[in-house]
N, C-alpha and C positions, 0 to 999 in steps of 0.2 A: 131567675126562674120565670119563663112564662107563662102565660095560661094553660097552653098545651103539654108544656112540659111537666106542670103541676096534675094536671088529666091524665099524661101517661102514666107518672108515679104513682100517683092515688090507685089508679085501674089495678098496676102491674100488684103493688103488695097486697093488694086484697082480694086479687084473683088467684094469688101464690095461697095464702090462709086458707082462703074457700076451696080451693083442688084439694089438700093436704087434709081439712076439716071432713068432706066429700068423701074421699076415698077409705079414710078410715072410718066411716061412720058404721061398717059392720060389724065391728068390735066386739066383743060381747064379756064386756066386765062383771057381769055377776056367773061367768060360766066356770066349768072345770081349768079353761085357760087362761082365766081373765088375766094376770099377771105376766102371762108368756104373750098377749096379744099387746097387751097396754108395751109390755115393756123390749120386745123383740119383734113386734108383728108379726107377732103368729108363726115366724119362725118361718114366712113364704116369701123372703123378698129374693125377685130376680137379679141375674149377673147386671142389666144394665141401671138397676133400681139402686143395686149395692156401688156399682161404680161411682153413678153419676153423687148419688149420698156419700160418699168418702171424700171427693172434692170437693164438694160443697161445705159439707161439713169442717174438710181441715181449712179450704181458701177462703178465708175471710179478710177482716182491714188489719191483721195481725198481717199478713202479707201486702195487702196495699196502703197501707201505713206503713208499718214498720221494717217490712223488706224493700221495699221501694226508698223509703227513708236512707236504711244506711247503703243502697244502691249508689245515693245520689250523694250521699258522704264521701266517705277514702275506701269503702269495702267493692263499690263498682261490680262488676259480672261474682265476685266470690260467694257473695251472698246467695248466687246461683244454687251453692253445693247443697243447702238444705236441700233444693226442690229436687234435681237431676242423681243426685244419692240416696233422697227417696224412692224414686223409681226404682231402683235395685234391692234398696231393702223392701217393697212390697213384693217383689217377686221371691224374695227369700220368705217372708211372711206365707204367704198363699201356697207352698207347699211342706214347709216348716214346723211353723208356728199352727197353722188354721188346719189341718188336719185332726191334730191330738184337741183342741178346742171344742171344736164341732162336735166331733168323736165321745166327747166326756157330756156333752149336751148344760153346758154352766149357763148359768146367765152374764154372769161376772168374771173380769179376770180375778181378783180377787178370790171367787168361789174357790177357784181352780188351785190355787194356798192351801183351803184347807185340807184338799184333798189327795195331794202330794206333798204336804209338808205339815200344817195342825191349826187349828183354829186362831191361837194368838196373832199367825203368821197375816193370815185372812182379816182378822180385826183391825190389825194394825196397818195394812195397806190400805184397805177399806176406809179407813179416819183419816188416814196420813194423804191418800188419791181423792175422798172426797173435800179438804179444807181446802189443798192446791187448787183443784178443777173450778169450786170457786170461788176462793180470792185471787187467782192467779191467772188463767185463761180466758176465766168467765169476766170479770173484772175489766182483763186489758181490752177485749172484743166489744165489752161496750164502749167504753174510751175510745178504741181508736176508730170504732162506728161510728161516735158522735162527733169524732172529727171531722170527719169527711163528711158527711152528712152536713151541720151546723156551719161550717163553712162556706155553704152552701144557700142559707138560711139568712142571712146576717140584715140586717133591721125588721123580717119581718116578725108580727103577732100574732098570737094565737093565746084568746082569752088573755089579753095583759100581758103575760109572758117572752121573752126575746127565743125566738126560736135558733139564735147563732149562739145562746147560752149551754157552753159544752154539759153543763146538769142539767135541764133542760133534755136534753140530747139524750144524757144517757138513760133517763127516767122512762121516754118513750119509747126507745128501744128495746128496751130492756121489757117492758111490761108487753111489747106486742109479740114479741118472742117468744114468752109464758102462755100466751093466749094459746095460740097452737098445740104447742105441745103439753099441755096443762089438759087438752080435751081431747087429742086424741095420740097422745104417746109417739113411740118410732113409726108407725104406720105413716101418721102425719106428715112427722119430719120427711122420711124417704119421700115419700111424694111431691111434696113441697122442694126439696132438695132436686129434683129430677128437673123441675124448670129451671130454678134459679141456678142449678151448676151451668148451665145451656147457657143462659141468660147473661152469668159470670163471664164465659170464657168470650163470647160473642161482645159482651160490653167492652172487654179489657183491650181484645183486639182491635174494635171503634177507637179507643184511645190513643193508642201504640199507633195505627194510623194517623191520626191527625196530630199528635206528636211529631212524625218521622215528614209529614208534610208542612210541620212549622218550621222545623231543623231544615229542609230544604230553601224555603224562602225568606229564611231571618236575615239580616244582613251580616256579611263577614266579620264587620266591625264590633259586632256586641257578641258575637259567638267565644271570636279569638280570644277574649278576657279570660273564658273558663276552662281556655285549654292544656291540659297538663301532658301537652304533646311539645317541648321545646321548637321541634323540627317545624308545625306550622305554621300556615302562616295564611295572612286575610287573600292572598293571590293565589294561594290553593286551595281554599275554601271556596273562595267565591267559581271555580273551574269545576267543582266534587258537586255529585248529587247526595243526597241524605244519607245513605249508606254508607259514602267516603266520608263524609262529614263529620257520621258518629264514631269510624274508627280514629278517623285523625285528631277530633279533640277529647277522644278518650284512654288513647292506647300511648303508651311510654312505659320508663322504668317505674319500677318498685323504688316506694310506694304509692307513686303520683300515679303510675296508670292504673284503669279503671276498668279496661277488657279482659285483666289479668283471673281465671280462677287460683292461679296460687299467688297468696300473701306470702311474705316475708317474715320470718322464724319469730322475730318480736314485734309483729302483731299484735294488738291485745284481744282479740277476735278470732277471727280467725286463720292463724301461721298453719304452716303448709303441712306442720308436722299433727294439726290437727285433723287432715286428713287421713291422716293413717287409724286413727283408733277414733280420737275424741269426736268428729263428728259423727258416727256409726250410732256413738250409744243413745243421742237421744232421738234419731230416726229411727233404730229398733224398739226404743221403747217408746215412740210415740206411737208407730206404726203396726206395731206387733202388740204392745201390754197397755195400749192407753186406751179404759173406757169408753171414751166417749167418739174416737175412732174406730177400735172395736166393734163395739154394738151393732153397727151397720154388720158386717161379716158376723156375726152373730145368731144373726136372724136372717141367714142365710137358706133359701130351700133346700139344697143341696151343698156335699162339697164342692163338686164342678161349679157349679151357681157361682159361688163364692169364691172360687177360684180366677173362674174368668172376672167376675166385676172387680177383683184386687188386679191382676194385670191389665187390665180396662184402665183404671185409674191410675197407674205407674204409667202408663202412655199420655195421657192426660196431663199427667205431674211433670212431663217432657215440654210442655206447652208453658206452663207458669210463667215462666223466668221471661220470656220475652212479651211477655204481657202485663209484667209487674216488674221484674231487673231493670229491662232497658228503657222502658216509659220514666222509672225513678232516676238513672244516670241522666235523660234527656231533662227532666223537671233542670237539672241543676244548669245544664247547657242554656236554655231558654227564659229558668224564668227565675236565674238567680237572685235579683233584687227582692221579689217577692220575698221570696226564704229570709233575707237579712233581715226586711221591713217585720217577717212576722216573728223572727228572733227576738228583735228590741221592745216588741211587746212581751213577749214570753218573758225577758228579763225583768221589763218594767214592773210589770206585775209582782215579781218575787224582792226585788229591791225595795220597792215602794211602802211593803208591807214587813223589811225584815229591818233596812236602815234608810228612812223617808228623808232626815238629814243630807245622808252622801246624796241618795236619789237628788234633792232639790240641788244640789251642788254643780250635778252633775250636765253636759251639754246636752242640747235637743239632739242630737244624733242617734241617745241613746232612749229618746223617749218616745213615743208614737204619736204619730199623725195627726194632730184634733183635726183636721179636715178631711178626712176620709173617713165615710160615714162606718163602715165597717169596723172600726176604733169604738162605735158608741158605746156598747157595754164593758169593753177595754175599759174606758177611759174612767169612764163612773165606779167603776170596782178600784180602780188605780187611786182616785180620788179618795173614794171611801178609808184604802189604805194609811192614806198621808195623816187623815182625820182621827184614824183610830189610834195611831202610833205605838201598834202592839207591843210590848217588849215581853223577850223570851228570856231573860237573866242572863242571857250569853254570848258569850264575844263572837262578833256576825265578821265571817271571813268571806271573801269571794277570788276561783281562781276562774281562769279562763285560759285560752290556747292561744297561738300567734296569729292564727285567721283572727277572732277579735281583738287582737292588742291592732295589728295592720290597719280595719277597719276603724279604729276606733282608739288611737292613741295617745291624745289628753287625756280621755277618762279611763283609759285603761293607767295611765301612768297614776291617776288620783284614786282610783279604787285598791291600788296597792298599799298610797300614800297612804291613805285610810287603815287597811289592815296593821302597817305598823304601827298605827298613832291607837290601834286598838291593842295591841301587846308592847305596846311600850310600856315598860316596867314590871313584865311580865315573865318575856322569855327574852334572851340574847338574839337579835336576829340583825343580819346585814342589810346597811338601807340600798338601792340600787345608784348606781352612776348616773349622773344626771345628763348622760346622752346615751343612759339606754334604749338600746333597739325591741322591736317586737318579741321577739324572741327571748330576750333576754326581761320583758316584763313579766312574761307567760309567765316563764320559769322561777320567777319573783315570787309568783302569787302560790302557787303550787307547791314553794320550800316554804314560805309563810304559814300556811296551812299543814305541810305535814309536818313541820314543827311543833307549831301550837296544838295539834292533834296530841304527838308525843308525850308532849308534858305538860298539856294542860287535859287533855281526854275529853270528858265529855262538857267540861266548861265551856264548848269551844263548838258553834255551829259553823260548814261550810255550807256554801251554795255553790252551783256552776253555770257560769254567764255562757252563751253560746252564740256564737257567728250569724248562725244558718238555722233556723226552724227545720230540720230535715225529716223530721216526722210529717210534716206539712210539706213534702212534694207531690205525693198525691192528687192530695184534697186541691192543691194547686193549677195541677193538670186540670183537670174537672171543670175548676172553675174557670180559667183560664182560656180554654182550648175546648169545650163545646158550646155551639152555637144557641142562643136562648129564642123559644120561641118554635124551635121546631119538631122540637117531642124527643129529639136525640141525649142531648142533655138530663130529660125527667128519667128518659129510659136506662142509660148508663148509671145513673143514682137510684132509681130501682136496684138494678142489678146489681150493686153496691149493698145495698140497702139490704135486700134478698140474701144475700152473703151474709152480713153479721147474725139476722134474723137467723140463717139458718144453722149457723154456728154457736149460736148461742141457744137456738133451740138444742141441740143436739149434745151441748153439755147438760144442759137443766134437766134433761131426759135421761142422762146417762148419771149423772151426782144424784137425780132421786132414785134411780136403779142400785144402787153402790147402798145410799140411804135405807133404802127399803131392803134389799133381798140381803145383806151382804151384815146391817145393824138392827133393825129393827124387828125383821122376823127371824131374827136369832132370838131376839130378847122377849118376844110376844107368841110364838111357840103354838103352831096349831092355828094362827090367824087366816081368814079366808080369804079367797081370790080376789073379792069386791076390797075386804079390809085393805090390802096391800097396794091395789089399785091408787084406794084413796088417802094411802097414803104418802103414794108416790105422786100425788097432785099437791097434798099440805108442803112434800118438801119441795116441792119446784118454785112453790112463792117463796115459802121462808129463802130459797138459795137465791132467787131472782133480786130479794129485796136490801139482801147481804150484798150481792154482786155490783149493784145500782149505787148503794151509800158509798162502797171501795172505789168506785170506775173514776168518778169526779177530781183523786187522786192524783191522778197515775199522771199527768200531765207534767210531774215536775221535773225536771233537770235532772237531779239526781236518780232517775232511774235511769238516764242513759241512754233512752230510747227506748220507745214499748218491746222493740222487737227483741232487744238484749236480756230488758227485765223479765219477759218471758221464759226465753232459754237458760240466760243464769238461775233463777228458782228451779227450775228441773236438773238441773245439779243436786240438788242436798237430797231427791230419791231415785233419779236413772239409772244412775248405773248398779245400785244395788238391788234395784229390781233386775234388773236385767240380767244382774248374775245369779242372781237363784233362780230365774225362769230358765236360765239356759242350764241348771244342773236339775231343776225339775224337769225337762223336756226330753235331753241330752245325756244325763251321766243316773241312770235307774238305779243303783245302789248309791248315790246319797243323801246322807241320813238327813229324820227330817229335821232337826235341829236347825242346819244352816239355813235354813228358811227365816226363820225369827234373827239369826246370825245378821247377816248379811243384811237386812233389814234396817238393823239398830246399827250396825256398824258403820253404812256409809255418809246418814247423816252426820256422825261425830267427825271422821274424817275429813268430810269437806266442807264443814263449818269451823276444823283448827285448820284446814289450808287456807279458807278465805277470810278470815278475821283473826287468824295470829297477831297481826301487825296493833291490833287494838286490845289483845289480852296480854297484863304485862306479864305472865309468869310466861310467855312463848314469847315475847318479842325481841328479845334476846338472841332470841335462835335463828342463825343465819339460813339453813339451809329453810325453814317455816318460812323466813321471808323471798326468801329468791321463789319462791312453790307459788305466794302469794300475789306474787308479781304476774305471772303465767295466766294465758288466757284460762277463761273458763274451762271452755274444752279442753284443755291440756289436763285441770288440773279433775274434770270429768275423767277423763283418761287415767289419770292417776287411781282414783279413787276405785275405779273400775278394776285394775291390775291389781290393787291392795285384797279388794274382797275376793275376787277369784281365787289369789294365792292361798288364801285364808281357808276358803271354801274347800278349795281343792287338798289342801294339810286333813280338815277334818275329816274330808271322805278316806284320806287313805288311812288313817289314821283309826275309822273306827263305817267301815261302810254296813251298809244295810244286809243282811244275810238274804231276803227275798225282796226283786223290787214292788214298790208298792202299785197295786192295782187300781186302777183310775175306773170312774163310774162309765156308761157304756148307754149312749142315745140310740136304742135300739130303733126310731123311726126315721133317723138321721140315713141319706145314701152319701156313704163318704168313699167314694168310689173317687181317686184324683181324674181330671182333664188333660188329657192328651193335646189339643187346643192351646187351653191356657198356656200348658207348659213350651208348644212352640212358641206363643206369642210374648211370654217371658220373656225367653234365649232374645227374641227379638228387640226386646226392651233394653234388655245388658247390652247388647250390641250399638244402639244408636244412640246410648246414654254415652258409652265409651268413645264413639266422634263425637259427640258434645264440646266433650273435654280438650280431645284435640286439637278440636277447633280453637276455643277459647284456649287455651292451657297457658 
């Protein structure tokens, strides 16, 4: 970072605060509104206030972390189908979903429970929406903020402190996010949201640029290693400008190619067949029933308002992928060492502190750099580890995949050696041939582990070693690939920066909203507009200070990547929201029952499809384990078809004799957009060449 660059970032986040702080300062929290200003803005934001706040709000480092991440993995263009399936569900939202909304005048989706189904229903999404939003969201947004960010930072101080220290990272992120919306609610956030989405999509572009101008000039010779194109070759590289370049070393069969939107049916992500149902449900309910997306179309002036800035934003969400997809495929083409080098610390650190033994056994291949200053607080934490020599009572297993055994085949052959000399005498397990290949280590390490899983359970901790840092393609890019010293750089990290801030404001705002209207002024009855106000500021810390202690976390292996630990937890409540919202909206004679139904049902569901394999009274049960195996989304999909049928028995079985009448926003104009609704059509239409393009 240069001087200049440190002057543009400093300028840009605090000019973002100050406009947001500015604009909301007419507020008037001790009024008749105070709770509709604080917590909706007054219920006046325009179409393009609402657009540009719903991008901003969802694209954060959840997208440039962890969709770029597994871009640059084996998932390639697929990863796409969040953003560009989005687009069509906001256009199903905006005349769907956000009519009857508006129309009923809630604060909350939540609200909108008890009033077509009964208050338990309301409580329970309310608790269940606000613990998710932040341990779960909130949580990962600082993590993979402080990624990128910190990355960014690495030897310098600030008061004593390493500012490349990922807690560190997420403490100040996390606290300047609060500031905003802590003082001036949605108002804030919208406004603030209106530069930094601008700012978002313009930084991401600068990127994807200078990206697509390093892939033109790299030499053939270091490109061809990461091509999972057979047919290429260094004399047709070196002939192709950057656009040839990125098709040829990215496009091939399944599963090696990377331009592909359809995966292959065993997938553990995303197969093809979760296109058809499974990836729907959690962009309708992100997009349609989630909080803290919501909110914005909430505090909508109108329904046309609201209408146009949700297809505003589904055009918008057309833009993502090639500003975050193929920057994240190109990280792996360009700057693949990086990735490995920041692997071997990622691992170092979890070995160091689980088994410091194998660690010191093991070669320098698998340990980091002492002379790359970037390593400094690595190395002292790595240290600390060997010194403290933790032990956890239990048998420390470690698998890994054929990309690390290849890379890294002595100690991949020794970390095996290891696990059996830890279940020796324990379980029966087969030793490997002692001219085993890569593949055949992997797969070593992998039967090892879910052995000693089986019959030894919880005795028995796994870790997982990893090739490639690919959460860190990114933060790589960044670093990498903008120039220091000329303000481009401080601004892209801005705009970065601006993103999580506003992401995270925009849960903190929406989890006190949920807190207050939905918990506390059920239970406090009669409380005033300043009361609610200030209470929905008490819960933004407490959520901020909860979300800050969790974020530090999330970094380890075992979640799999931010972007997966993300979407698999909105499994155990998507789709069961989603299916009582669609018989709340859609089917007027069903009873309210299924609302509390459907609720409690899909959790238990899809907590025995994804952990049968570990409770022994199911694990016995073949068809629980083949379920178990199946990507998330499949088995999303499942859980989803379970409850509907369920839903759909009880309606006929016992429907409502009148349907129930919903509350009525008499100063709400919910007149639909004739507008919006062409520029919708227009949105389905070039979502669907998307597709065929990439397909």
């Amino acid at each position: 970072m240069g001087a200049l660059d440190i002057l543009v970032f400093l300028a840009f986040v605090v000019s973002v605060i100050t406009v947001g702080l500015w604009m909301s300062r007419g507020e008037q929290t001790h009024s008749e509104h105070g709770a509709q200003d604080y917590f909706l803005a007054g219920r006046g934001l325009t179409w393009w206030l609402v657009g540009f706040s719903l991008i901003a709000a969802n694209i954060s480092t959840e997208q440039f972390v962890g969709m770029s991440g597994k871009a640059a993995d084996w998932l390639g263009m697929a990863i796409a189908s969040y953003e560009w399936m989005a687009a069509i569900t906001l256009v199903v939202v905006a005349f769907v979903f956000l009519p009857t909304f508006l129309k009923s005048g809630i604060y909350t989706i939540p609200e909108f429970l008890e009033y077509r189904y009964n208050v338990f229903a309301r409580t329970v999404m309310a608790i269940a929406t606000m613990i998710i939003l932040v341990g779960v969201p909130t949580a990962s947004v600082i993590f993979s903020g402080a990624k990128v960010i910190t990355g960014n930072f690495q030897g310098l101080e600030l008061f004593g402190q390493d500012l490349g220290n990922i807690t560190i990272g997420c403490w100040i992120i996390g606290t300047l996010a609060a500031v905003y919306v802590f003082a001036g609610g949605l108002k804030a956030c919208a406004w603030a949201d209106l530069i930094q989405g601008s700012a978002l999509i313009l930084g991401g572009v600068v990127i994807a640029m200078f990206a697509m101008n390093l892939l033109a000039n790299t030499a053939p010779e270091e490109l061809i290693q990461t091509a999972r194109n057979s047919e290429v070759s260094v004399e047709s590289l070196r002939e192709s400008g950057a656009v040839a370049r990125f098709w040829d070393l990215n496009r091939g069969p399944l599963p090696e190619g990377k331009t592909h939107m359809v995966r292959d049916i065993k997938d553990r992500e995303i197969p093809w067949t979760a296109l058809l149902i499974g990836l729907w449900i959690p962009n309708f309910f992100y997009w349609g029933l989630n909080q803290y997306i919501t909110q914005r179309t909430l505090g909508s002036k109108s329904l046309a308002q609201g209408q146009k800035g949700v297809v505003f934003a589904a055009f918008l969400k057309l833009i993502i992928p090639f500003i975050v997809v193929i920057p994240g495929i190109l990280a792996f083409n360009l700057f693949n060492t990086d990735l490995k080098n920041d692997a071997v610390t990622r691992n170092a650190l979890i070995m160091s502190a689980r088994s410091p033994d194998l660690y010191r056994s093991l070669s320098d291949g698998v340990k980091p750099d002492s002379q790359d200053p970037r390593n400094k607080s690595n190395l002292a934490n790595i240290e600390k580890n060997l010194s403290a020599a933790v032990k956890t009572g239990k048998i420390q297993l470690y698998v890994f995949d054929k990309t690390f055994a290849v890379l890294h085949p002595e100690d991949a052959a020794a970390i095996v050696d290891h696990g059996r000399r830890q279940l020796a005498g324990r379980v029966d397990v087969p030793s490997p041939s002692e001219d085993a290949d890569a593949e055949g280590l992997a797969r070593t390490s992998e039967e090892l582990a879910a052995t000693a899983k089986s019959q030894l359970a919880d005795r028995v901790a796994v870790e997982t070693l990893v090739a490639h840092d690919y959460d860190n393609a990114f933060p790589t890019l960044i670093r990498k690939l903008m120039p220091v010293g000329w303000g481009i750089k401080g601004f892209v990290l801005a705009a970065i920066f601006g993103a999580v801030v506003s992401s995270l404001a925009s849960m903190l705002n929406s989890a006190s909203t949920i807190a207050t209207m939905d918990i506390y002024n059920k239970l406090r009855k009669g409380a005033s507009q300043y009361e609610l106000v200030t209470a929905g500021r008490v819960f933004v810390v407490i959520f901020v200070v909860i979300a800050m202690t969790i974020a530090p976390m999330l970094g380890h292996p075992s979640f799999g990547g931010i972007f997966t630990f993300i979407q698999e937890f909105q499994g155990f409540i998507s789709p069961g929201i989603l299916a009582i919202f669609i018989f709340g909206l859609l089917v007027h004679r069903a009873p309210r029952y299924v609302g509390t139904v459907g609720l409690l049902l899909n959790p238990v569901l899809y907590g025995v499809f994804k952990y049968s394999p570990s409770i022994p009274v199911l694990s016995q049960m073949a068809p629980l384990q083949a379920i178990a195996r199946w990507s998330f989304l499949d088995r999303m999909a499942l859980c989803f078809g379970i409850v509907m049928a369920v839903l759909t028995l009880m309606t006929l079985i016992s429907p409502l004799r009148k349907p129930v009448e919903l509350p009525v926003n008499q100063q709400m104009n919910v007149e639909s957009s004739k507008g919006a609704m062409i520029g919708g059509a227009a949105v389905i239409v070039l979502t669907l060449i998307l597709y065929v393009i990439f397909w």
